[in-house]
C-alpha positions in Angstrom: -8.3 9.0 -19.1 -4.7 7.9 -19.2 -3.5 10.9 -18.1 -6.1 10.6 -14.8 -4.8 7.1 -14.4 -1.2 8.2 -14.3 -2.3 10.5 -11.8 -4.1 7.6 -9.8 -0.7 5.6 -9.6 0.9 8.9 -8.2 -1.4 9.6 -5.6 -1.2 6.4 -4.6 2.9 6.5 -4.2 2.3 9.6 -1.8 -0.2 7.9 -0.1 2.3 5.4 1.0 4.7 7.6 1.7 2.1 9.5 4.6 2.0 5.8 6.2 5.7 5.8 5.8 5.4 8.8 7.9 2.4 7.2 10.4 4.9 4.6 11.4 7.7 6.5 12.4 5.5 9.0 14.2 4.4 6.0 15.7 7.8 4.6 16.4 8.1 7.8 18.7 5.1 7.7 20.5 5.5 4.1 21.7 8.9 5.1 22.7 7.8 7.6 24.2 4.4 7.1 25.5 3.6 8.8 29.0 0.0 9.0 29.7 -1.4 12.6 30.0 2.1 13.8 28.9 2.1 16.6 26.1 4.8 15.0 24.2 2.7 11.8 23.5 -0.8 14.0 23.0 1.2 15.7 20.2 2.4 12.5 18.3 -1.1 11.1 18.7 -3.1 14.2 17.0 -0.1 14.4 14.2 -0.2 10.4 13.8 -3.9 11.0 13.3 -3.3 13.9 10.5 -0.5 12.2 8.6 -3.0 9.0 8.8 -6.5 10.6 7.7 -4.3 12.4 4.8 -2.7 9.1 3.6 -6.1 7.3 3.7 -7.9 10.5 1.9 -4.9 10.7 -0.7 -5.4 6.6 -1.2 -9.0 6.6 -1.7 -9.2 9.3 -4.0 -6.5 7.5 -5.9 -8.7 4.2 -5.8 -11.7 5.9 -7.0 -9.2 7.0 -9.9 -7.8 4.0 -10.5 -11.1 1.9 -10.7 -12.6 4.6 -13.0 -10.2 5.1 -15.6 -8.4 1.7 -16.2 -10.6 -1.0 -18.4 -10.7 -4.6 -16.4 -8.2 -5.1 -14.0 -10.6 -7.0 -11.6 -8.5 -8.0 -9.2 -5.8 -5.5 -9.0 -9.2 -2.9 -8.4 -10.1 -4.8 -5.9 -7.0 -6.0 -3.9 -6.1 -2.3 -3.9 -9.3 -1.6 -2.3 -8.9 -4.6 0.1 -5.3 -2.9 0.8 -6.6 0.8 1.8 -9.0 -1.1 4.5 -6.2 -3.8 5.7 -4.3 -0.8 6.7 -7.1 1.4 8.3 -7.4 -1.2 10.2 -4.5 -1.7 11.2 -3.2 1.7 12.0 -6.0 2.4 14.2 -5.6 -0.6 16.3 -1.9 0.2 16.5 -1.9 3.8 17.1 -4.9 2.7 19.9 -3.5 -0.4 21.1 -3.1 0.5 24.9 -6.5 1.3 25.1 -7.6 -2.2 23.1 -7.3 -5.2 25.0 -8.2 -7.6 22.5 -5.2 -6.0 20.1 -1.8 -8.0 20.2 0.6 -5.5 18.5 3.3 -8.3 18.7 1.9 -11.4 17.5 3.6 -13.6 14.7 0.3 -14.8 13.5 -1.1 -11.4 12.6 2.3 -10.1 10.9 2.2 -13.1 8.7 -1.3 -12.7 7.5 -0.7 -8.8 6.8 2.2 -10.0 5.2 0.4 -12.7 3.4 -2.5 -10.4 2.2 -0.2 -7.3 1.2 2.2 -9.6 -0.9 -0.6 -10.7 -2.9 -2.2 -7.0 -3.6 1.3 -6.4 -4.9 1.0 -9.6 -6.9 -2.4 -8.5 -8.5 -0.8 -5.3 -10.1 1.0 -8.2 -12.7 -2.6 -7.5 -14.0 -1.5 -4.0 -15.7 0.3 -6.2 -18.1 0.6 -9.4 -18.7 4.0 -10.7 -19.6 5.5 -7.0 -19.2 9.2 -7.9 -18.6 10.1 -4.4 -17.1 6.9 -4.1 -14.7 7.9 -7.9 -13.3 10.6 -7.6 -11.8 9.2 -4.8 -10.1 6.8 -6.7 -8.6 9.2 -9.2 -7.4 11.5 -6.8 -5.7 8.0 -4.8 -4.1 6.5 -8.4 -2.9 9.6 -9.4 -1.4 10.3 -6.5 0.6 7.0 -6.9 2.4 7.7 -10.4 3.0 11.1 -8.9 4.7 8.5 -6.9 6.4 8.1 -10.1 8.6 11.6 -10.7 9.6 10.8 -7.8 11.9 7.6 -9.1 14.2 9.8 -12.6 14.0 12.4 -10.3 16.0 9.8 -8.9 18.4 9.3 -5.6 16.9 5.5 -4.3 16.8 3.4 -4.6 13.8 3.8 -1.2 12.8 7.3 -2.5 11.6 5.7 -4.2 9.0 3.2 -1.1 8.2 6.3 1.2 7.4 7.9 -1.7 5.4 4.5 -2.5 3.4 4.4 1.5 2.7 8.4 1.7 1.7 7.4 -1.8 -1.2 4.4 -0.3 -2.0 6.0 3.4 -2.6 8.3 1.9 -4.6 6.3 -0.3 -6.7 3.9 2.5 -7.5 7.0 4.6 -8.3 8.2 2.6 -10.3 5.2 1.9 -12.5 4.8 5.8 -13.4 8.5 5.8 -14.3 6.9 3.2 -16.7 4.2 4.9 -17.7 5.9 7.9 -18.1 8.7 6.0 -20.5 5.6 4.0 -22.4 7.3 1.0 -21.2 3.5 0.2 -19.9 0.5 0.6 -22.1 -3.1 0.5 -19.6 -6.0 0.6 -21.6 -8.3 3.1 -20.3 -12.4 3.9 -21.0 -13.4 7.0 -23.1 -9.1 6.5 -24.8 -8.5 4.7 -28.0 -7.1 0.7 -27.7 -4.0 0.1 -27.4 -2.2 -2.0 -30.0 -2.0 -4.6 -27.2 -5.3 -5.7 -25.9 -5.6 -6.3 -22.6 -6.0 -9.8 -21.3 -6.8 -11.4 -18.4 -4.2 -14.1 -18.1 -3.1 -13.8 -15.0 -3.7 -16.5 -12.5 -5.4 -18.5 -15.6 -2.2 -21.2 -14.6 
């Protein structure tokens, strides 16, 4: 089960990485947008593959995650609440020209992305309480997606903060198989033996 959990926190760093790819491919089409053009067909039908393969990479890595690591409440579930945040959101920004009601600029929607996505990075503190390697991690990943923001305060669309979420987020996950793969981080997993650290839910408890 450890071994399918290791594999959970992998697919979920090239999961990222395909919305590291969305972005830019949407970076282009804005840039570029002509309706009816070629060119900007193109960019939409690859912005839709490199999307549908991120969010089929991410799931599958959820469905991993939630099935192989014991507790982990909220780190199951803000990971969960992450995959949708940014279905959302890279269908109403890869359609925004055709959605009225979509602002692709506006401060107030950046900072809640931001807001949200920070504190899915924050519940992955949960793999190990106290850890003093995987902290610091979690520092650096949080506040690159609060530099995220900086962006839509500078006018750029929200798909700024999309790519910059993906970069944190493929280098927290990254960084906790390098982890993993060191035994610097023990995850107790069902159907493997305890650890000689039981888990505990102490995060938050403050």
């Amino acid at each position: 089960m450890r071994e399918k959990f290791k594999f959970s926190i992998k697919l979920s760093m090239i999961g990222n990485i395909f919305f590291i790819g969305f972005g830019l491919i949407c970076t282009i089409f804005h840039v570029t947008y002509s309706s009816g053009s070629v060119l900007s067909k193109i960019l939409e039908i690859l912005a839709y593959m490199v999307e549908i393969s991120g969010f089929a990479t991410l799931i599958f890595a959820d469905y991993l995650m939630i099935s192989t690591a014991r507790d982990r409440g909220l780190m199951k579930i803000g990971f969960s609440a992450y995959i949708i945040l940014e279905a959302l959101m890279m269908v109403f920004e890869l359609n925004s020209y055709r959605l009225s009601f979509y602002k692709p600029y506006s401060l107030g929607l950046a900072i809640a992305h931001t807001v949200v996505s920070a504190l899915v990075c924050l519940a992955f503190l949960e793999l190990e309480a106290d850890n003093k390697k995987l902290e610091p991690v979690i520092i650096i990943s949080s506040g690159m997606i609060f530099a995220g923001m900086l962006g839509n305060i500078m006018g750029i669309r929200i798909y700024f903060s999309i790519i910059v979420n993906a970069v944190a987020f493929t280098f927290m996950f990254y960084m906790i198989k390098r982890l993993l793969e060191n035994q610097d981080l023990e995850v107790d997993c069902h159907g493997d033996r305890a650890t000689v650290t039981e888990y505990s839910n102490t995060f938050f408890k403050d």
